[in-house]
C-alpha positions as CSV (number, residue, x, y, z in Angstrom):
1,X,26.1,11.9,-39.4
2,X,24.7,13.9,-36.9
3,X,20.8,13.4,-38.5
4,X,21.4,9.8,-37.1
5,X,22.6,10.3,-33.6
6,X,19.3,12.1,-32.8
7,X,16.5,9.6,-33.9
8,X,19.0,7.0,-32.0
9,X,18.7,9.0,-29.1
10,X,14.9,9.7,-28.6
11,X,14.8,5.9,-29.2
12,X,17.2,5.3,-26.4
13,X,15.8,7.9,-24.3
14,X,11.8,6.4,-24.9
15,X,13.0,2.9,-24.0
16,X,14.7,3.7,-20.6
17,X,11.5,5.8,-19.5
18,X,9.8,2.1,-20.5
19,X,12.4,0.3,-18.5
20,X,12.0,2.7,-15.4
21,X,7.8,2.8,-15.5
22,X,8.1,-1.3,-16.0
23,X,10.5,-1.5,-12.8
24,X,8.6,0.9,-10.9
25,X,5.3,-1.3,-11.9
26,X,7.1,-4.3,-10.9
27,X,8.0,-2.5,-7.6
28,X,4.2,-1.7,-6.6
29,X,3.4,-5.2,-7.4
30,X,5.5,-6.9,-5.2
31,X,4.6,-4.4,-2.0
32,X,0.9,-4.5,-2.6
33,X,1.6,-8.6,-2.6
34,X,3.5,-8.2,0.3
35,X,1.2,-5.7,2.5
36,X,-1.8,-8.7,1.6
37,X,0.3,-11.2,3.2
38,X,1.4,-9.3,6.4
39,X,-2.4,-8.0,6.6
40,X,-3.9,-11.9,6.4
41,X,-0.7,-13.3,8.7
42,X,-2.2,-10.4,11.2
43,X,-5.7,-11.2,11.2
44,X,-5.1,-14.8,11.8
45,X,-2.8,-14.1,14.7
46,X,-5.9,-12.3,16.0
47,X,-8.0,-15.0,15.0
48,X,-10.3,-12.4,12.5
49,X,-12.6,-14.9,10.1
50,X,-14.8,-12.2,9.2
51,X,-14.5,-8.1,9.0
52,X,-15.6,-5.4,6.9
53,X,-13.0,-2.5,5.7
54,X,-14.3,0.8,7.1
55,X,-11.1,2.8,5.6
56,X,-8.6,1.1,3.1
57,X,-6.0,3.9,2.4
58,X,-2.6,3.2,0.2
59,X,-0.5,6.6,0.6
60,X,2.3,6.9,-1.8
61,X,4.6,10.0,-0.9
62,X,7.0,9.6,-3.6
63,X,10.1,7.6,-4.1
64,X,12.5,8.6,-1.4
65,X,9.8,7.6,1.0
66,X,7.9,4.3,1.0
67,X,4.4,3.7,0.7
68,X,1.9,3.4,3.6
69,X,-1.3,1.4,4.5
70,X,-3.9,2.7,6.8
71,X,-6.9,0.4,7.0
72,X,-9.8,0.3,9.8
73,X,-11.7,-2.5,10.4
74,X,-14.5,-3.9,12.2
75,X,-14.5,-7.7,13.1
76,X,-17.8,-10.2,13.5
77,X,-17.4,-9.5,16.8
78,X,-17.7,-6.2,16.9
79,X,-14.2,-5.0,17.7
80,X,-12.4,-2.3,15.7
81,X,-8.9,-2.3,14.9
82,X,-6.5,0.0,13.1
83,X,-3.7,-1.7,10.9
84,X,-0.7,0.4,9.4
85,X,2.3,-0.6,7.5
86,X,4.9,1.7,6.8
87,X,8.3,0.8,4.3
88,X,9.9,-2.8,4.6
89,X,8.8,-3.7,8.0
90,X,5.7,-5.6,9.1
91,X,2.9,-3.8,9.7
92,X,0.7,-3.0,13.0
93,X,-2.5,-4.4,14.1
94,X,-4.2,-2.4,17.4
95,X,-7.7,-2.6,19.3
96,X,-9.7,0.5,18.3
97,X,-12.5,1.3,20.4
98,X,-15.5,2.2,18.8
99,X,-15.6,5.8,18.8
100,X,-12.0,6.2,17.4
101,X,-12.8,4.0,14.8
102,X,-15.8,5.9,13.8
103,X,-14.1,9.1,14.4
104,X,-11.4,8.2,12.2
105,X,-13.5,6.7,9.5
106,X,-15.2,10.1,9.6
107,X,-11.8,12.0,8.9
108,X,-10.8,9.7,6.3
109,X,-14.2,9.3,5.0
């Protein structure tokens, strides 16, 4: 009897590591979809048509912390702007000037 219980196991065992990495999948999915929005609702607000991504950082620290998006970007008319979005909330857009965005796209280069 006990030849049984450990095949039945490993089986049990492999199909909640499937569960948890399909959960966790899930769970990335639904952020990233989340951070697009908030990122587009942001550059309409500002009224942004056009820009080009000078940094596009995702920072995951683990899962006690949430995930962060750093992006700089520089608009068709020619302003810079840093947007972060930390955890659950909504995320940040502020004026860069020009130096601090290229500084910063230097750092994170």
């Amino acid at each position: 009897m006990e030849q049984g219980i450990k095949p039945v196991a490993l089986v049990g065992l492999v199909l909640l590591i499937l569960l948890a990495a399909l959960l966790q999948a899930l769970r990335v999915r639904r952020w990233k979809q989340k951070v697009k929005a908030d990122f587009e609702a942001a550059l309409q607000h500002l009224h942004i048509e056009t820009y080009e991504l000078l940094v596009d950082r995702n920072l995951s620290r683990g899962t006690r912390r949430p995930p962060e998006t750093y992006r700089i970007l520089h608009d068709h008319k020619d302003h810079y702007f840093l947007y972060l979005h930390c955890g659950g909330g909504p995320g940040v857009m502020n004026p860069l000037t020009k130096e601090r965005a290229l500084l910063a796209v230097q750092v994170n280069g």
